[in-house]
C-alpha positions in Angstrom: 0.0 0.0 0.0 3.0 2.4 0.9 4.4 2.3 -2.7 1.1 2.8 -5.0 -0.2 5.6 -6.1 -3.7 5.8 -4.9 -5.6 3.5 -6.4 -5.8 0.5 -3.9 -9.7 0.2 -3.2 -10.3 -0.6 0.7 -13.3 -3.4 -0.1 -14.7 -3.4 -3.8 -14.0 -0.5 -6.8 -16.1 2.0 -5.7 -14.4 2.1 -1.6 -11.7 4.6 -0.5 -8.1 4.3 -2.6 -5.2 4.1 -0.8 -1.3 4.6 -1.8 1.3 6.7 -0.6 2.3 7.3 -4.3 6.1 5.8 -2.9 6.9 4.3 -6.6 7.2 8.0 -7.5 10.8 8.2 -5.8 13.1 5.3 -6.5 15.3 6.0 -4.4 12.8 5.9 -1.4 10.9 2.6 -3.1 14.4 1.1 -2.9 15.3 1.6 0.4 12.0 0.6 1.7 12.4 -2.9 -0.1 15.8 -3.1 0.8 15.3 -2.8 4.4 11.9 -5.5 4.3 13.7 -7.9 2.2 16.7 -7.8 5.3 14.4 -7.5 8.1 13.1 -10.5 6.7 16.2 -12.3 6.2 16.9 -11.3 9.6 14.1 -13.5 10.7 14.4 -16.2 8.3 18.0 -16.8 9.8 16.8 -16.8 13.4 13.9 -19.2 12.6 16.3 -21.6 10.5 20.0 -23.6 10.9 22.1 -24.6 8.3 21.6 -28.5 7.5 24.9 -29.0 6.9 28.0 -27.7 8.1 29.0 -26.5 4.6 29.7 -22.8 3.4 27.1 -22.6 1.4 24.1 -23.7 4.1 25.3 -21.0 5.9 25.8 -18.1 3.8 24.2 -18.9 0.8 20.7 -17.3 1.8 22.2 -14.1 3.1 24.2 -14.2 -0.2 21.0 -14.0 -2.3 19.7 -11.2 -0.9 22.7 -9.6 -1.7 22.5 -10.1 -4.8 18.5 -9.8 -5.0 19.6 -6.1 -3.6 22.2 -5.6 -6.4 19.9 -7.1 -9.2 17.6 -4.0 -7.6 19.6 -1.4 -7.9 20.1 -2.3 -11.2 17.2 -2.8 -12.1 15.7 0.7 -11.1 18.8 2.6 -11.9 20.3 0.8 -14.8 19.7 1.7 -18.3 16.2 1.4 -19.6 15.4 -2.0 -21.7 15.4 -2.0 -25.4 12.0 -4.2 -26.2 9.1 -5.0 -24.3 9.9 -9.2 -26.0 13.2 -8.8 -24.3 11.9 -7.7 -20.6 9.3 -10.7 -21.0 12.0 -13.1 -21.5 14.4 -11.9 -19.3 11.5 -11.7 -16.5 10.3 -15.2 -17.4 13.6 -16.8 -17.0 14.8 -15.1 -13.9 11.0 -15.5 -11.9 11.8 -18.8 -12.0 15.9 -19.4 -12.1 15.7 -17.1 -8.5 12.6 -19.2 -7.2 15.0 -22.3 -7.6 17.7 -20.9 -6.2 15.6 -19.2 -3.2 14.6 -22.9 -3.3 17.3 -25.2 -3.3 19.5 -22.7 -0.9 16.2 -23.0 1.5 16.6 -27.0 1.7 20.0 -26.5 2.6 18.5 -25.1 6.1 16.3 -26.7 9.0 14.0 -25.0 11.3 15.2 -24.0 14.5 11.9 -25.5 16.8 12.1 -23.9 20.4 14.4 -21.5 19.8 17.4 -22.9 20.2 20.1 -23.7 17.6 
């Protein structure tokens, strides 16, 4: 809601809109999902152990987000895309190469039950 302009309708199309119109500032919309998307990794790491005792169990998540952060920046401050076919693939094919990273780095990891590691 913070991020649209607006146009978010409370209960049906004809309720109150809501948006704080943050998509108008990059720079703000970045640092907003940059600091969700590592509060939330924060949690993640709390709630979760590496399975393994290997590097990559236990870095590999806070890794991603790095890059995820990176891919960001780019993303909103990078040059513009040539053609809209290009975007689509490019979209396409990293929706679902990140998922399977996201996902294979997430069965490297166990919950932590009771809070204790």
């Amino acid at each position: 809601m913070i991020v649209h302009t607006p146009d978010l309708p409370l209960v049906g199309d004809t309720s109150t809109k809501l948006g704080l119109g943050l998509w108008n500032n990059a720079s703000l919309t970045f640092l907003l999902e940059a600091a969700l998307l590592l509060g939330c990794l924060c949690l993640y790491l709390r709630a979760t152990a590496p399975k393994a005792g290997s590097r990559l169990a236990r870095f590999g998540m806070a890794g991603f987000v790095l890059f995820l952060i990176a891919f960001n920046v780019y993303n909103l401050f990078g040059p513009p895309p040539a053609a809209f076919m290009e975007v689509f693939g490019f979209a396409m094919v990293s929706y679902f190469g990140l998922a399977g990273i996201a996902f294979r780095l997430d069965g490297l990891r166990i919950p932590v039950t009771g809070g204790k590691r």
